[in-house]
ZAVEXSE-328814 format. One record per residue: residue in three letters; x, y, z of N, C-alpha, C in turn. Coordinates in steps of 0.1 Angstrom, whole numbers, plus 5000, padded with zeros to 4 digits. Layout:
REM residues N
ALAXYZXYZXYZ ...
***
This chain:
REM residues 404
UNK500849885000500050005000500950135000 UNK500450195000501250374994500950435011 UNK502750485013503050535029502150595040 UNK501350705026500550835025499150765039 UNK498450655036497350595038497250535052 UNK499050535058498650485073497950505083 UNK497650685084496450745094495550715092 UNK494850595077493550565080493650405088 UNK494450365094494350205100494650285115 UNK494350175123494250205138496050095146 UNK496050175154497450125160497449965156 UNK496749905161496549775160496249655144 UNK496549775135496049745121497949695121 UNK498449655106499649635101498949685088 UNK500449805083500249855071501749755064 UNK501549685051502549635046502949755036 UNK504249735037504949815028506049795023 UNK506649855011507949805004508949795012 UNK509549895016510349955028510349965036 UNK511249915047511349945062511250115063 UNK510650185075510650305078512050295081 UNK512650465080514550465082514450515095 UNK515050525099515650565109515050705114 UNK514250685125513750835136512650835130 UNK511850815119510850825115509450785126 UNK509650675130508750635140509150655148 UNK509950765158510350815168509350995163 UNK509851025157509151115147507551175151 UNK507451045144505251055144505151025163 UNK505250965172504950975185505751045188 UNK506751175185506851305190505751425189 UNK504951375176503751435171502251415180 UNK502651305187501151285193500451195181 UNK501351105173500351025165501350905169 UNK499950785170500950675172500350545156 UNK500850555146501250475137500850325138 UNK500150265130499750115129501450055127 UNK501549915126502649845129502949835111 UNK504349835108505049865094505149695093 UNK505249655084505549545080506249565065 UNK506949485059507649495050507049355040 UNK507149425024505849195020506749105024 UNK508749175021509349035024508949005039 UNK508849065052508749025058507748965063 UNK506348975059504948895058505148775051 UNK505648785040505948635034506848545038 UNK507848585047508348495056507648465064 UNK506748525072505948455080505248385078 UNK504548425067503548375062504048195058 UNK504948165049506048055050506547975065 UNK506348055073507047985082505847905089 UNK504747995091503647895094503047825088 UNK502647845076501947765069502847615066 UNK504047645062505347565055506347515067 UNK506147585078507547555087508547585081 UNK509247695077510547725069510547835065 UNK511047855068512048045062513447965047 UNK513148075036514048035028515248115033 UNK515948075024517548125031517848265026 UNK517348315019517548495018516448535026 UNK515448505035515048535047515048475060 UNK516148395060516648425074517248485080 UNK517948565080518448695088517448775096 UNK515748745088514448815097514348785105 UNK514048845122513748845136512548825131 UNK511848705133510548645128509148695141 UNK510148705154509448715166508948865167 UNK509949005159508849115161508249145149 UNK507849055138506849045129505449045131 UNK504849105133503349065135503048985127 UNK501848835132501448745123500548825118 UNK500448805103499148875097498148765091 UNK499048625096498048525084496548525085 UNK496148555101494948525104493848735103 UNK494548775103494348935097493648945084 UNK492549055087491749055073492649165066 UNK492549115053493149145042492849265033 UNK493049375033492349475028493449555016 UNK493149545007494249574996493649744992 UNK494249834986494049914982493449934972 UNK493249844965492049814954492149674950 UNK490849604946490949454944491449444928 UNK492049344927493149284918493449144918 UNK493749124901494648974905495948954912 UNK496649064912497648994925496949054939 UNK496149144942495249134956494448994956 UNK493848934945493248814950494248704956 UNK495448694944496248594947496948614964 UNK497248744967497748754982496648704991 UNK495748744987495048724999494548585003 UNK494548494991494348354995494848295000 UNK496448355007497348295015496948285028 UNK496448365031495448375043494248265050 UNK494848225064493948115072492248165070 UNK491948275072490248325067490548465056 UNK490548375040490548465032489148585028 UNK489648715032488248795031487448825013 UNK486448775019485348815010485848944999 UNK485448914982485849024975484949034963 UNK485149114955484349114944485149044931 UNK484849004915485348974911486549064907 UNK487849094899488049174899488349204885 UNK487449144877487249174862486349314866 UNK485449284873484149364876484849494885 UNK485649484897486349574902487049684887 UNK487449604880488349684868486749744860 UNK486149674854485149784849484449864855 UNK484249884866483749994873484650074883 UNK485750084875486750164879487450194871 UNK486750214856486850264838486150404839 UNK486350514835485750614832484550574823 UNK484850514812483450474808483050434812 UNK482850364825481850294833480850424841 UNK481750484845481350634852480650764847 UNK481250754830479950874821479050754819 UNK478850674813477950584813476550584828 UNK477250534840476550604852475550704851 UNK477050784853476250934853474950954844 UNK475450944832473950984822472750874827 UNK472850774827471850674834471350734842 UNK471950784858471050834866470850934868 UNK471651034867471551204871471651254854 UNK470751204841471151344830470551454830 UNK469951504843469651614837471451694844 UNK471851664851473051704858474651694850 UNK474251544838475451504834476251614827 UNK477651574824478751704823478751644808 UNK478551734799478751684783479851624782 UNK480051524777481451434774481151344761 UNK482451304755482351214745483551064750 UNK483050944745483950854748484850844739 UNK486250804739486850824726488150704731 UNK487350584722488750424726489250384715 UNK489850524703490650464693490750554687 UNK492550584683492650694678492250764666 UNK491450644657490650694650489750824654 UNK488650774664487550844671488450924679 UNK489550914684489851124692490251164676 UNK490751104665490951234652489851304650 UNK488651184651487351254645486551364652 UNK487251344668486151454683486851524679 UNK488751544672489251694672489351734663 UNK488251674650488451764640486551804640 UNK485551744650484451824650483651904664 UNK484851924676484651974685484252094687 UNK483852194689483652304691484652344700 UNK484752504696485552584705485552554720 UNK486552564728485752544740486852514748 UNK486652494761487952414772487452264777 UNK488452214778487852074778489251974786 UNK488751894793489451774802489751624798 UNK490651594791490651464788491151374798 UNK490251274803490651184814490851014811 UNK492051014813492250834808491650774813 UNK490850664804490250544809490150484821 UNK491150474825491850404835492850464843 UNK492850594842493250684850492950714862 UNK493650744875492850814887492550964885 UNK491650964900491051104897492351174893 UNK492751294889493551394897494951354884 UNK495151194880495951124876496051074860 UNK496551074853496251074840495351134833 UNK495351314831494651404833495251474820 UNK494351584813494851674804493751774803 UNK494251914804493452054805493952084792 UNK493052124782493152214768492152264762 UNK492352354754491352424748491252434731 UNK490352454728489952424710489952564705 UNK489752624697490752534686491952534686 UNK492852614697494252544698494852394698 UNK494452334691495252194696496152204683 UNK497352194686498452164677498552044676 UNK500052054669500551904668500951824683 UNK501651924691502351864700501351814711 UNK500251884712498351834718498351704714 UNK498451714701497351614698497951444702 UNK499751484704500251334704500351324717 UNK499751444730499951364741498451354747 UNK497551364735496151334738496451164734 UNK497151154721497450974718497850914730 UNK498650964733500150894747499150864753 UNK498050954761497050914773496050824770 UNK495750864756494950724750494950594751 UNK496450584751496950414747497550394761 UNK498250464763498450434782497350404791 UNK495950514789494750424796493650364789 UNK493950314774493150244769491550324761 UNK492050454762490650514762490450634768 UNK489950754764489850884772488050914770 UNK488251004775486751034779487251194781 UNK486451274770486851434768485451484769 UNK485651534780484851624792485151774784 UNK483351854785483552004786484152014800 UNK484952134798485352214816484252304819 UNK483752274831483052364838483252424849 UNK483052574852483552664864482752604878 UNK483652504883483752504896483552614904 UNK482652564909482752654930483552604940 UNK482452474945482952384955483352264949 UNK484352184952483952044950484451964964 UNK483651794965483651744974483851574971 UNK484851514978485051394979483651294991 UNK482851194988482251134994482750994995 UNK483150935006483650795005482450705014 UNK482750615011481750495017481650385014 UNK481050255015481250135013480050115010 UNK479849985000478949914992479149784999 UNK477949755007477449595011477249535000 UNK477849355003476749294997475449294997 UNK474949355004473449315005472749485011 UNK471949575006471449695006471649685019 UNK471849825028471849845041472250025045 UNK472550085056472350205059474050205052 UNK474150365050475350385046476550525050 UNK476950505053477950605065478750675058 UNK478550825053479050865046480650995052 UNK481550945049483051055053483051205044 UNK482951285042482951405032484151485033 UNK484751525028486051615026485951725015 UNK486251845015486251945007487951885002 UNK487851914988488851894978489551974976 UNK491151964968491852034967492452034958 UNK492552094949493552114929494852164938 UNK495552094925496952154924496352244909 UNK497852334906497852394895497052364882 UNK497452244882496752154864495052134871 UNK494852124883493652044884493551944890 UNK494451884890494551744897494451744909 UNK494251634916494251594930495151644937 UNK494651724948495951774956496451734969 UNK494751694977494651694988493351724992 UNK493051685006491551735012491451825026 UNK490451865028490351935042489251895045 UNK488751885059487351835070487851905080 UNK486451975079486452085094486451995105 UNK486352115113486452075136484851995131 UNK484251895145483251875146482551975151 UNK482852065156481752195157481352295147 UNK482252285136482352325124480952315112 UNK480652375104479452325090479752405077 UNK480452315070480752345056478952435052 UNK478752545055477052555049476952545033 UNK477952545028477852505008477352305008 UNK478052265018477752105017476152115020 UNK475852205029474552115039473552205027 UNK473452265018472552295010472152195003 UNK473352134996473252004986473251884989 UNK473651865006473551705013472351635007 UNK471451645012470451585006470251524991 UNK470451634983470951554972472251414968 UNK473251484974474251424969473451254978 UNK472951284990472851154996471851074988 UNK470951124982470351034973471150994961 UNK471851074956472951014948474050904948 UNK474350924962475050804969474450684969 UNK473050694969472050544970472250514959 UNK471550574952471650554937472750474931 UNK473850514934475250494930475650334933 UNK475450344946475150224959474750104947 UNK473550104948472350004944472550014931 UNK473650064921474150004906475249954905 UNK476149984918477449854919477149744926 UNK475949784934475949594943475049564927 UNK474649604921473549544909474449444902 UNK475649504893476249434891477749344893 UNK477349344908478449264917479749314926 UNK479649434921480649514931480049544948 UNK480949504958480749544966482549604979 UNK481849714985483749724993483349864986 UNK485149924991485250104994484750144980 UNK484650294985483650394971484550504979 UNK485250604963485250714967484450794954 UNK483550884954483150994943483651104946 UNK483551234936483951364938482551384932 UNK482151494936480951594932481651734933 UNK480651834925480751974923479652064926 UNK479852164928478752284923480152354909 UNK479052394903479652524890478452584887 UNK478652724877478252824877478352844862 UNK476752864856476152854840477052954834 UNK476852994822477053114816476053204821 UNK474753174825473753244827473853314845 UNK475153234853475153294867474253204873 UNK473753054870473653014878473752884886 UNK474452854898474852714899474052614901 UNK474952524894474452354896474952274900 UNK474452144908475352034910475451914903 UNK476451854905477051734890477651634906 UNK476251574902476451434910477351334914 UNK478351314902478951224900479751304890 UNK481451304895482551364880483251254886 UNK483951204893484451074892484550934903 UNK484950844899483650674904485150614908 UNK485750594921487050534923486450404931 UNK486250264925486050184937487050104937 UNK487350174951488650114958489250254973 UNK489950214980490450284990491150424982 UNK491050604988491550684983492250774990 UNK493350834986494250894993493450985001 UNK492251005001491451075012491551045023 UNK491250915023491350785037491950845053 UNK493150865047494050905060493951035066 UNK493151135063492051265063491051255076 UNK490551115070489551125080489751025094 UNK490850935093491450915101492050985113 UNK493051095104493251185114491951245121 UNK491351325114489951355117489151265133 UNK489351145130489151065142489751065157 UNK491351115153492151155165492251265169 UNK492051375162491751525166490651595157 UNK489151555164488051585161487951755166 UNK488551785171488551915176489452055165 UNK489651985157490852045147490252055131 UNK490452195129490352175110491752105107 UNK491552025096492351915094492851925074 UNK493952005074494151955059495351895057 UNK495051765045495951645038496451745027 UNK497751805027498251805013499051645006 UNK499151684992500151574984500751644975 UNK502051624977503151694964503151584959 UNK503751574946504551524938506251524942 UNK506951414938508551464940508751484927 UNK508651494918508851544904509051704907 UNK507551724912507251894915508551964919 UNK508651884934509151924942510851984941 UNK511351864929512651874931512451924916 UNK511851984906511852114901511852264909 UNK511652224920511552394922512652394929 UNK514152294932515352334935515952394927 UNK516852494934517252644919518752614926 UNK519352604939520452574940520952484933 UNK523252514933523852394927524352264937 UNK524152154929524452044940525552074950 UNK526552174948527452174961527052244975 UNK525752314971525052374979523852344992 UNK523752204984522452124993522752105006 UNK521952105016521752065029522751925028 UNK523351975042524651875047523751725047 UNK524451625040523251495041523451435054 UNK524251455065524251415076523151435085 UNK522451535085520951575091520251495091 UNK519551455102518951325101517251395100 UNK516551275099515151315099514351345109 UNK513551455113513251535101513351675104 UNK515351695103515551825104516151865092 UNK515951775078516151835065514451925060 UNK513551895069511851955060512052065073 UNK512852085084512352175092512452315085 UNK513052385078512752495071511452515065 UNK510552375066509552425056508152445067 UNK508152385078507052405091507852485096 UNK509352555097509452665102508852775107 UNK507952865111507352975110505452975108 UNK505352805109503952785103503052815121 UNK504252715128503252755142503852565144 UNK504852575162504952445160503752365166 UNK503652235158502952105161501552095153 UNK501852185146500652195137500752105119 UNK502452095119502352075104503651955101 UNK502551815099503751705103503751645094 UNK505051585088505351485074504451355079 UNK503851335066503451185075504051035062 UNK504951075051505650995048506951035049 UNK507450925051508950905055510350935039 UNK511450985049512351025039512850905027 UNK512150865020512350765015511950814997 UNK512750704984512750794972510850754967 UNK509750814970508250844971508250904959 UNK507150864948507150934941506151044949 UNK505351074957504451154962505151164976 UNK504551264984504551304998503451354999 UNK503251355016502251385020502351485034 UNK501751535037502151675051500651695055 UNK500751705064499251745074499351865080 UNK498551975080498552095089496552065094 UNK497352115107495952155123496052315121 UNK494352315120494652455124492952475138 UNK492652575142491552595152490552625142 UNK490452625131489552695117489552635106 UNK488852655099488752625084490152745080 UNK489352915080490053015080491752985086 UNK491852945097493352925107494052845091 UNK493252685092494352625082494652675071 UNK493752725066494152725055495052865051 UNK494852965060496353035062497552965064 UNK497352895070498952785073499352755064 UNK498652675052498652655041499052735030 UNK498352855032498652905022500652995025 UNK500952945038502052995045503252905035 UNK502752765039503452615037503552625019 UNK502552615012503052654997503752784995 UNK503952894999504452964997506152955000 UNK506252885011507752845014507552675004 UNK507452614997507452524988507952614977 UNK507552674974508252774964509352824965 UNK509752824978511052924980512552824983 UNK511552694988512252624994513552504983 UNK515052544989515852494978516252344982 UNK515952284986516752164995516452054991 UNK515552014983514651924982515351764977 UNK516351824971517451674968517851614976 UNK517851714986518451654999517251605012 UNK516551675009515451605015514451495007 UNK514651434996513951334991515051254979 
***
């Protein structure tokens, strides 16, 4: 699973992961007042897993201290989205947990599965889009599209992730071949009009097998530059988004809706959607039910987690990129932070000045293609000043080779 996702498991959970945490990392987070589910490593689960099932450790895992392993064999199994190698892991397991097929996991976790959706249940709401699964059909959308701004989203893309913002009739040459690239990398785009957002909102929740009440997490969303997924925020519990509580009601019948056409055709397990409000040409807003259908666990997760341990707190998840990040180093390598600094006094320049105990790494110095950082504030207003403190020193900040 991806580092980012540990605040959504409880101390007593095991998060498996590539890498051992390095060094002070978990000294780190319970300096913070957060205490961390148990790290496990796959090689070191599959040793275990071997040793009980098989009696035997192979010989490039015995060097493993097998005794502070947590056993996970008898642990339910929760993968980050279901899969053939999530099926295959999980049947190593003494009570393998219940899952959906995951032919059926993969189609309703296709963008065409999701405009398709949409128009079925909400058209008077649906966002104009065309399906387009061969480069034949995107030559033919971009030689009869109208002027306009528009979102191409791969097939098989995540929200936020395999993403393209352009506008008509500008499309050049050099457009058009990385409208191809995304084509054939997710099998398929789906080119969305752009519409002026107001609010938008992530709702997560789970799909029974069998109809039942449904418990919904909500988070206000967050773009980076391009649009993409950035991060979420969830107010204090004394707090009321009043833009959510106008449209709750809607969105919550939407949620049923939604509900009762994946258990239809055999999906059941995590849901995340995004919804919007935007604003006509004519000045007036609407809401769009459904703009994207993730079933499976989403980097929101650990959001509301936190949320669980300091209910008293506005709470925002950012996510950089390290791509991003180690573009905006402008110094020369002889320049970088002394690499002797241990963790995490190479990021302290960047919670410097925010206000301490408010703004904590919650993945470890390790090469991530993503990071992730949490800021507390007493407010909606408080955080998101912090925030807008913390991007601002991201901008300025030169060190980043040396910190990732």
């Amino acid at each position: 699973m991806a580092w980012m996702l540990w605040p959504a498991l409880a101390p007593e959970d095991t998060l498996i992961i590539p890498a051992p945490p390095p060094a002070g990392f978990l000294d780190y987070l319970t300096e913070q007042g957060l205490t961390p589910p148990h790290f496990c490593t796959e090689a070191e689960v599959q040793a275990k897993v071997q040793t009980k099932i098989q009696g035997k450790v192979d010989a490039a895992e015995g060097a493993l201290d097998l005794q502070k392993i947590p056993d996970v064999t008898d642990a339910l199994f929760t993968p980050f989205g279901w899969n053939e190698d999530a099926a295959r892991l999980n049947a190593d397991r003494n009570l393998p947990a219940s899952h959906p097929d995951p032919e059926i996991v993969r189609r309703v976790n296709s963008r065409a599965f999701g405009l398709e959706l949409e128009r079925r249940l909400f058209p008077e709401s649906a966002c104009p889009a065309t399906l387009c699964l061969t480069r034949m059909a995107l030559a033919e959308w971009l030689t009869h599209a109208p002027p306009g701004r528009y979102l191409a989203k791969g097939n098989y893309g995540h929200a936020g992730i395999g993403q393209l913002r352009f506008e008509l009739p500008d499309a050049d040459l050099s457009l058009q071949k990385k409208l191809r690239r995304l084509l054939e990398r997710h099998a398929g785009l789906v080119m969305e009009e752009r519409q002026e957002i107001e609010q938008e909102w992530g709702v997560l929740f789970r799909v029974g097998a069998v109809p039942g009440p449904l418990q919904l997490r909500v988070h206000r969303l967050l773009s980076d530059s391009s649009g993409g997924y950035a991060g979420a925020l969830v107010l204090s519990k004394g707090q009321m988004d009043t833009a959510w509580q106008i449209h709750k009601a809607s969105i919550t019948d939407a949620v049923q809706k939604i509900s009762q056409s994946l258990r239809d055709i055999g999906y059941f397990g995590p849901v995340g959607i995004d919804v919007y409000t935007h604003r006509s040409a004519d000045g007036v807003t609407h809401l769009r039910n459904l703009v994207d259908l993730n079933a499976r666990l989403t980097m929101a997760w650990p959001v509301h987690g936190l949320a669980r341990r300091f209910p008293d707190r506005a709470i925002l998840l950012r996510h950089f990129s390290t791509s991003a990040l180690r573009a905006k180093r402008a110094e020369p390598e002889s320049q970088l932070m002394n690499d002797k600094l241990s963790w995490p006094q190479r990021l302290d320049g960047l919670s410097e000045g925010i206000s301490e105990g408010v703004a904590i790494w919650l993945t470890p110095q390790l090469p991530l293609t993503r990071h992730a950082m949490v800021l507390f504030g007493e407010s909606e207003s408080d955080v998101l000043r912090k925030d807008d403190t913390l991007r601002k020193r991201l901008n300025d900040f030169k060190n980043w080779d040396a910190c990732l």
